[in-house]
TIMIMAR-274968 format. One record per atom (N, C-alpha, C): residue in three letters; chain; atom name; x, y, z. Coordinates in steps of 0.02 Angstrom, whole numbers. Layout:
N
<atom "ala","A","CA",<X,Y,Z>>,
...
END
This chain:
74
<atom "unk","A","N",<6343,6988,10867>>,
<atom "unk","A","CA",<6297,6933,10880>>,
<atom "unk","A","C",<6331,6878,10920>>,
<atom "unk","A","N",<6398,6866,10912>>,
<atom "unk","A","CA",<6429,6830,10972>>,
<atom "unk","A","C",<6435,6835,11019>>,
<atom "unk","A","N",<6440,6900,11050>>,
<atom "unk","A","CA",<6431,6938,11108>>,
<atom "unk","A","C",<6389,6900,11149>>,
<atom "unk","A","N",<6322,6888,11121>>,
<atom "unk","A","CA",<6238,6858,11155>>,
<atom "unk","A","C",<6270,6794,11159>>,
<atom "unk","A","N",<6287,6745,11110>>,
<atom "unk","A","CA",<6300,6678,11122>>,
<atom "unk","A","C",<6356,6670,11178>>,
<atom "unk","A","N",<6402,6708,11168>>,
<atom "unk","A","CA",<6466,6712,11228>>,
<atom "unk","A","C",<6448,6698,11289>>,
<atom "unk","A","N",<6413,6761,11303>>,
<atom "unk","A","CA",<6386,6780,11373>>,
<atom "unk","A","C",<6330,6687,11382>>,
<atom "unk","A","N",<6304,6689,11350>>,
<atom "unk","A","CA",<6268,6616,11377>>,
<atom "unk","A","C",<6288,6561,11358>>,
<atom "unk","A","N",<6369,6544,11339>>,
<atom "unk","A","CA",<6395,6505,11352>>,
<atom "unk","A","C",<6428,6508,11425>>,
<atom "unk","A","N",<6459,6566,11439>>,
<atom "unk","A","CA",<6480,6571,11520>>,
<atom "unk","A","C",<6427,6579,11565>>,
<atom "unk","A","N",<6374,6598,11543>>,
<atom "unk","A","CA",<6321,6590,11587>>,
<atom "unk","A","C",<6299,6518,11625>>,
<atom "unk","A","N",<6312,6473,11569>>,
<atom "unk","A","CA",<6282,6402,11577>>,
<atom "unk","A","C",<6345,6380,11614>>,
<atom "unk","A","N",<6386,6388,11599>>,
<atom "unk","A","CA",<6466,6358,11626>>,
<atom "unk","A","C",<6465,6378,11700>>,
<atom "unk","A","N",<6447,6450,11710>>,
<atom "unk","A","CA",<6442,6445,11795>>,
<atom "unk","A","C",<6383,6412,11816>>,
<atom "unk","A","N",<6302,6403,11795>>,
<atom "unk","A","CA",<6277,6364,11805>>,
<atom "unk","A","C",<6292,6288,11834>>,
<atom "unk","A","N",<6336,6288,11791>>,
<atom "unk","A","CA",<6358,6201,11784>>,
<atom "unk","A","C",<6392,6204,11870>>,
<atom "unk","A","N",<6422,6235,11888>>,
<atom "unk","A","CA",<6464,6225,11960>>,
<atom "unk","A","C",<6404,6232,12016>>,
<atom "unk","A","N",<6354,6240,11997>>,
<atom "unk","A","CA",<6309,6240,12055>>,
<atom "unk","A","C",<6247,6199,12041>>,
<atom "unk","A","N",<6276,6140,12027>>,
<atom "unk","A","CA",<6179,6098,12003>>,
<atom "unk","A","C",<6219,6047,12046>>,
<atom "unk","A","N",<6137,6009,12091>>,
<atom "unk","A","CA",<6154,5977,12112>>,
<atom "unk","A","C",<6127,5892,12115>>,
<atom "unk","A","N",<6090,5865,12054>>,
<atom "unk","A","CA",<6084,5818,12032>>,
<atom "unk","A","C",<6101,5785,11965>>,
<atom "unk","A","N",<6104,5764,11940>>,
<atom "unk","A","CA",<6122,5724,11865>>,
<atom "unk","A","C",<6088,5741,11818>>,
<atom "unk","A","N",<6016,5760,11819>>,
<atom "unk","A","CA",<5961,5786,11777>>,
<atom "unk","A","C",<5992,5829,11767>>,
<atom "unk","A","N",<6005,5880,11809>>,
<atom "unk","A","CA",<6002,5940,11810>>,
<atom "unk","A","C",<6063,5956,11751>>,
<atom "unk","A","N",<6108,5933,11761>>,
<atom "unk","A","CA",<6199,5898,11735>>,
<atom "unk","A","C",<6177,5912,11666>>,
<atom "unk","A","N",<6138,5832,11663>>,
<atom "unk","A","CA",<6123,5816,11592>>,
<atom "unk","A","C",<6098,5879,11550>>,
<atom "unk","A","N",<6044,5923,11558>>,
<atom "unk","A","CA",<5999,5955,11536>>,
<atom "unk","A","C",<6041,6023,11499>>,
<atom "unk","A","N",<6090,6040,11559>>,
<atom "unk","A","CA",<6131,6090,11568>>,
<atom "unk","A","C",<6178,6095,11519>>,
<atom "unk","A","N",<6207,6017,11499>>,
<atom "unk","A","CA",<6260,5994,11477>>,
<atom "unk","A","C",<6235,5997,11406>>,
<atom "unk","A","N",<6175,5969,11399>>,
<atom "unk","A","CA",<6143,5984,11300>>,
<atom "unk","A","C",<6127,6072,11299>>,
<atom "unk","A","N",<6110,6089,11334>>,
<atom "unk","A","CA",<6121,6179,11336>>,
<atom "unk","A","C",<6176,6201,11331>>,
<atom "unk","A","N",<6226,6189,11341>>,
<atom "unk","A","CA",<6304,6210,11326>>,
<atom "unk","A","C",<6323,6184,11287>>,
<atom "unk","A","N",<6312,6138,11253>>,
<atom "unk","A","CA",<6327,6090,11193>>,
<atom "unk","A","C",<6296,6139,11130>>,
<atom "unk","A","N",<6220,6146,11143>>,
<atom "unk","A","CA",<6184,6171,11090>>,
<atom "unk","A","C",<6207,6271,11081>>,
<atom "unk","A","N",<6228,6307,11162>>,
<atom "unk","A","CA",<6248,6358,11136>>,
<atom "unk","A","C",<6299,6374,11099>>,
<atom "unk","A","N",<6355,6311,11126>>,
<atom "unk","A","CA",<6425,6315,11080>>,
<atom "unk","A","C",<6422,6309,11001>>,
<atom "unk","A","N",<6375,6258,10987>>,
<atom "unk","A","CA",<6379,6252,10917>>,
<atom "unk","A","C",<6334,6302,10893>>,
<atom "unk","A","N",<6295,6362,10915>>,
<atom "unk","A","CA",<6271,6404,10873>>,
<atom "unk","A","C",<6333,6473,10897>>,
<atom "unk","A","N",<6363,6454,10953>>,
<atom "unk","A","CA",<6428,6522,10954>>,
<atom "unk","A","C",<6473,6502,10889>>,
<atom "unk","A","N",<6506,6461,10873>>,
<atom "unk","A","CA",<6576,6422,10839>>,
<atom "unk","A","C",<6537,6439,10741>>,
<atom "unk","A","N",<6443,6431,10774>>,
<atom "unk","A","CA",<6430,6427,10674>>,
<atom "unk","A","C",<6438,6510,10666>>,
<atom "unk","A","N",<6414,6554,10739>>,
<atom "unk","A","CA",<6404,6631,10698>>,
<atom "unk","A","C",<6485,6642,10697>>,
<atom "unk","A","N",<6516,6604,10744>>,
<atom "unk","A","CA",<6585,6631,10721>>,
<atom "unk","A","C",<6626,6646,10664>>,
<atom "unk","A","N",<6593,6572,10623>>,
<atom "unk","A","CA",<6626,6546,10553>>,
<atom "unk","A","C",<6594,6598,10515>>,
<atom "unk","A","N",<6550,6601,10519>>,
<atom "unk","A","CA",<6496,6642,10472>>,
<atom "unk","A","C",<6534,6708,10474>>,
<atom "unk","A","N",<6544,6727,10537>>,
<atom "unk","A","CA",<6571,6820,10529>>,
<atom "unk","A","C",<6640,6832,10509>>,
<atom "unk","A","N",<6673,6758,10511>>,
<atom "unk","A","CA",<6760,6762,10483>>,
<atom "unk","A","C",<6750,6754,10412>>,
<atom "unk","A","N",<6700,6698,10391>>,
<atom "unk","A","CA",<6691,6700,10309>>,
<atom "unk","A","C",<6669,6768,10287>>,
<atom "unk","A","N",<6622,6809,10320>>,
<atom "unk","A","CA",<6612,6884,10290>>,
<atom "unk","A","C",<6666,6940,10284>>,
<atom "unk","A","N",<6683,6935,10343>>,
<atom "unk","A","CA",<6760,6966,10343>>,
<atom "unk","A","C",<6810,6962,10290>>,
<atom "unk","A","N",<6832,6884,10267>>,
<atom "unk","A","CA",<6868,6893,10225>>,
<atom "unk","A","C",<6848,6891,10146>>,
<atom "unk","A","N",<6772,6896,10144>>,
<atom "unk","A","CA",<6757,6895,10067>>,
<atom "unk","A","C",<6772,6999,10081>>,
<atom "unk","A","N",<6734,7026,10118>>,
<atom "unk","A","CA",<6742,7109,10119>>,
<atom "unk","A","C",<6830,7103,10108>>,
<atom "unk","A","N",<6867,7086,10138>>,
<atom "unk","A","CA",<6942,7104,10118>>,
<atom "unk","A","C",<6954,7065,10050>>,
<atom "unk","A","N",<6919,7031,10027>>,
<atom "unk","A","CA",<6946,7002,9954>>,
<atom "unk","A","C",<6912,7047,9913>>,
<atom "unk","A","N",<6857,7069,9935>>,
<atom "unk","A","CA",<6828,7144,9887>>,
<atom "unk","A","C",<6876,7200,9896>>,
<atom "unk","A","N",<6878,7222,9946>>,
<atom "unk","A","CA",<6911,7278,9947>>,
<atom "unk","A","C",<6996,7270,9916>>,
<atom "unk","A","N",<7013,7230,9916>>,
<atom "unk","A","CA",<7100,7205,9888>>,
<atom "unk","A","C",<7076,7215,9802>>,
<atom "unk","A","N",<7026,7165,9793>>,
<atom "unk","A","CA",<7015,7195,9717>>,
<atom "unk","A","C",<6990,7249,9666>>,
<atom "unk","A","N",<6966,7288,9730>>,
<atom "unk","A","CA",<6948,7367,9719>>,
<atom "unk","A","C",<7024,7401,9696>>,
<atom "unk","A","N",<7052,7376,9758>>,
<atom "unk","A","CA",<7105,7427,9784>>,
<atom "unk","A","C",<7167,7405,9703>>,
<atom "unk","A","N",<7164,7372,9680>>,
<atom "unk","A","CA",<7193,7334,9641>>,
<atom "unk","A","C",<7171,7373,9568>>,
<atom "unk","A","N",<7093,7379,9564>>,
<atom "unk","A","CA",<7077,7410,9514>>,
<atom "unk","A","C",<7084,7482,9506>>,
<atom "unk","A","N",<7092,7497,9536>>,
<atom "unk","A","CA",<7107,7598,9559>>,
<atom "unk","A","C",<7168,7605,9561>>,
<atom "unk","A","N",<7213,7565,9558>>,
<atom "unk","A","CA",<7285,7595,9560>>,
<atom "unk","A","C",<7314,7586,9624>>,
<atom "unk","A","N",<7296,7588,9678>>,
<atom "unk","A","CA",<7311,7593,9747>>,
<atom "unk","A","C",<7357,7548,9778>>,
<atom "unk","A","N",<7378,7536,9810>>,
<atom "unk","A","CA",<7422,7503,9838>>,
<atom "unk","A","C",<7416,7485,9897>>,
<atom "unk","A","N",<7383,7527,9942>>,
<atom "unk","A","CA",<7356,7529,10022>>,
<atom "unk","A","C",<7286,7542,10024>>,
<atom "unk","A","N",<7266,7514,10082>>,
<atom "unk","A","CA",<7193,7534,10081>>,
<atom "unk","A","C",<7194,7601,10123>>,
<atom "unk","A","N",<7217,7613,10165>>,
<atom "unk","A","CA",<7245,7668,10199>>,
<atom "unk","A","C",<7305,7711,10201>>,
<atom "unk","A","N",<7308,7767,10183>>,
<atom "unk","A","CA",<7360,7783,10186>>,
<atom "unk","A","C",<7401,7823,10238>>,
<atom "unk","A","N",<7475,7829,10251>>,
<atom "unk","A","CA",<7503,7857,10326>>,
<atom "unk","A","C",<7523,7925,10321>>,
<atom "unk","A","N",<7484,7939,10379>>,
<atom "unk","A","CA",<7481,8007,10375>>,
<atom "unk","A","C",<7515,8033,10442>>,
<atom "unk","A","N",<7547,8078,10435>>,
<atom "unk","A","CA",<7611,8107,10467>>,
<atom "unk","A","C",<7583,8173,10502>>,
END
């Protein structure tokens, strides 16, 4: 889902090098403002999921005996 916000944060950013009044600036400028802060919230959001799944899986791995979540294979 960051992928989509990414891409239209650089989208707007090359935008930005080719406007050629102040409106235009302004308008552009709360559009890059407003995509960043919904890129930076799904960001937080998918690092907080990430590490609750590794705090599950550590306490799985914990309850089973295990030691690795993976093991090396030769």
């Amino acid at each position: 889902m960051t992928a989509a916000t990414e891409s239209r944060v650089q989208e707007l950013c090359h935008k930005l090098l080719s406007l050629e009044t102040d409106a235009e600036l302004e308008s552009t400028l709360a559009e890059l403002r407003s995509a960043l802060r919904e890129h930076i919230r799904l960001a937080r959001n998918s690092l907080e999921e990430q590490t609750t799944t590794l705090f599950l899986l550590e306490a799985i791995l914990r309850s089973s005996g295990e030691s690795r979540l993976f093991s090396e294979e030769k």
